[in-house]
C-alpha positions in Angstrom: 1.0 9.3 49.7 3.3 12.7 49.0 4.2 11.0 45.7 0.5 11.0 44.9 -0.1 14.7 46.2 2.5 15.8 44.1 1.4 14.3 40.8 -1.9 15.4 41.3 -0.7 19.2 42.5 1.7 19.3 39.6 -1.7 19.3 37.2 -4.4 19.9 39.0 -3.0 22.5 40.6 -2.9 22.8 45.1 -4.6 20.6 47.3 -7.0 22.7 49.5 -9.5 20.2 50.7 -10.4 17.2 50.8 -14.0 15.3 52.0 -14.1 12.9 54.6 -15.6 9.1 53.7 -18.9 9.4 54.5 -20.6 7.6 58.1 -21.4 3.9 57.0 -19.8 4.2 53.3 -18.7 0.5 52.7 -15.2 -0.6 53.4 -12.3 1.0 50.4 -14.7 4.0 49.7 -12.4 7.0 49.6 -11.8 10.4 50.1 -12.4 13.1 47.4 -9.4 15.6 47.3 -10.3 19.2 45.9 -7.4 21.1 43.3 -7.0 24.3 42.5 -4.6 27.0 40.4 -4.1 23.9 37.5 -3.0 23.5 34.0 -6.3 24.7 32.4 -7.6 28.3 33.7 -10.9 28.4 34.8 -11.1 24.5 35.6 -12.2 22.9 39.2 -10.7 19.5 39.3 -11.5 17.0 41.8 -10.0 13.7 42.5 -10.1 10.6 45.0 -6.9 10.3 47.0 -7.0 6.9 48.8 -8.5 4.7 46.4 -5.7 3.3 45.3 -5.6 1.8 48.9 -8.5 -0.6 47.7 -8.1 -3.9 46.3 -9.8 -3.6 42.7 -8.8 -6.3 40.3 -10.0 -6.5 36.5 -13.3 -7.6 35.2 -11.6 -9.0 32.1 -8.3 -10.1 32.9 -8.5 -10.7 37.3 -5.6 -8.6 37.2 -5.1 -6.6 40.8 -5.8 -2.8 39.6 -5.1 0.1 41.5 -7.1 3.4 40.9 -7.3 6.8 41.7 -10.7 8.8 39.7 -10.8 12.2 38.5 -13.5 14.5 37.6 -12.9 18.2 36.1 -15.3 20.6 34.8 -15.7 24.3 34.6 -17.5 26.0 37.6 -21.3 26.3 37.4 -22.6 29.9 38.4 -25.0 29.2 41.5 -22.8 25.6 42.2 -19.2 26.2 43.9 -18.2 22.8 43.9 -20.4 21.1 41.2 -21.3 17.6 41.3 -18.1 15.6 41.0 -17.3 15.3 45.2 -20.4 13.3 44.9 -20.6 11.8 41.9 -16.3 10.5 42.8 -17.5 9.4 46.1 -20.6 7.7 44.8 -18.3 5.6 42.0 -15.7 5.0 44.5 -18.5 3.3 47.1 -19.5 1.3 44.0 -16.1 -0.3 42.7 -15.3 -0.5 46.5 -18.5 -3.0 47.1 -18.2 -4.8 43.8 -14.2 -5.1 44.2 -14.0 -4.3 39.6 -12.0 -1.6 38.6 -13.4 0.9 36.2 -11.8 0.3 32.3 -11.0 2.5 29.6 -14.0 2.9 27.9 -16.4 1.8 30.4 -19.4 3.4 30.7 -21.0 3.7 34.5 -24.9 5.1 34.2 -25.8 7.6 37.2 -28.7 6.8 39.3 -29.5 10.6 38.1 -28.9 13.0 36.3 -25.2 14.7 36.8 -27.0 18.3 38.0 -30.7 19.0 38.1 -32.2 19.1 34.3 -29.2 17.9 33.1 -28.7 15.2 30.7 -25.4 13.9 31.5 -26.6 10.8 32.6 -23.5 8.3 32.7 -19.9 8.6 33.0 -17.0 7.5 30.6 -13.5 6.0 31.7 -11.1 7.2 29.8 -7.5 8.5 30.1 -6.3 11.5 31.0 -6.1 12.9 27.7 -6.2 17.0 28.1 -2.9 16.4 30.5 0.1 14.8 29.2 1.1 11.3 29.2 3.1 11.0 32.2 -0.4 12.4 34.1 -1.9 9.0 33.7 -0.1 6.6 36.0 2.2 7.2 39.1 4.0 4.9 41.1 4.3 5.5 45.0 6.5 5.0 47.4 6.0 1.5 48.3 6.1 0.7 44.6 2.4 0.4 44.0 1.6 1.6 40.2 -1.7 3.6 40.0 -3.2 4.2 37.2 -5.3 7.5 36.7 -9.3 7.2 35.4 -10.8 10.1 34.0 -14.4 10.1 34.8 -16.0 12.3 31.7 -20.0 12.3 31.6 -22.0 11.9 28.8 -25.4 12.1 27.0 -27.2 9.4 27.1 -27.1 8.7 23.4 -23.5 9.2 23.5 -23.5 6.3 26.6 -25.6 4.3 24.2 -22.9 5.2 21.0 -20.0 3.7 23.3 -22.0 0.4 24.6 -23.1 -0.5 20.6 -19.6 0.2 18.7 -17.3 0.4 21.6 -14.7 2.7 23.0 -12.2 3.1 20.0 -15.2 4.6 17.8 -16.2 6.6 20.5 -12.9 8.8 21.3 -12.5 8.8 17.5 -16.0 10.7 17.6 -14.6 12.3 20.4 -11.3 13.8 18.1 -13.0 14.8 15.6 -15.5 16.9 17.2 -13.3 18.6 19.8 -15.9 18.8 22.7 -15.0 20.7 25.5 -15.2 17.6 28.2 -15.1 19.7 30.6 -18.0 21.9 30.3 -21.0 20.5 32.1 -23.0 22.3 29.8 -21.5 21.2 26.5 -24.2 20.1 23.6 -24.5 16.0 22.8 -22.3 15.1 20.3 -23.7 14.0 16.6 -23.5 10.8 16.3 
């Protein structure tokens, strides 16, 4: 797992925590490591750390898939860690019981709202785009390739933008208004 730790810290910037799986979470949920110091000032970054460690396999080609998910965001005054330990955990438990990886340009709907009176209400796969291409996959010492999944949230029109005309429309939207993805507070996109 050093390999792992590394590619993560060379980012997202030192390790200094990470939570515990939860009492009774189902079998494959994973722990939620917390980075800090990374490539982006001002940016908390949070990311699971033994999910790759769960057999996932593909809901369109049955391929075995193995995962790690991030979450980054800008602090919140009043919130030190923000919701993404949760909100990893909580997706985690879910591919872990259902055994389907998460795809680029999947769109998982919360069961609430991201923060109280927010409306970030689902959460995007995508790749790792603000880092650089060699960010997005790692292979680890026993040769198993991961592949990283950057969880971004969204509105719920833009949730609903990405379900009707699909992913490839969406990050194009996504280009050409240069939304800060990770401020929890950013304004919905016009779509």
């Amino acid at each position: 797992m050093a390999i792992l730790i590394d590619h993560f810290e060379s980012r997202l910037g030192q390790l200094v925590g990470a939570w515990s799986v939860r009492d009774g979470a189902p079998e494959g949920s994973a722990q939620v490591g917390y980075f800090t110091g990374g490539v982006f000032d001002g940016v908390q970054s949070y990311a699971t750390i033994t999910l790759h460690q769960t057999h996932l396999v593909s809901p369109t080609t049955g391929e075995p898939q193995h995962l790690e998910l991030l979450g980054c965001t800008r602090p919140v005054a009043g919130d030190e860690y923000g919701p993404f330990p949760g909100v990893l955990e909580w997706v985690a438990e879910l591919l872990a019981t259902t055994g389907k990886a998460v795809l680029r340009g999947d769109v998982v709907s919360l069961p609430m709202p991201l923060r109280p009176g927010s409306s970030l209400t689902a959460l995007y796969a995508a790749m790792p785009v603000y880092f650089d291409d060699g960010f997005f996959s790692v292979t680890l010492e026993n040769g198993t390739h991961v592949s990283v999944v950057w969880l971004v949230p969204l509105h719920e029109a833009e949730a609903e933008y990405v379900e009707k005309n699909g992913w490839p429309a969406f990050e194009a939207e996504l280009t050409k208004q240069n939304l800060d993805l990770f401020d929890l507070e950013r304004p919905q996109m016009s779509l």
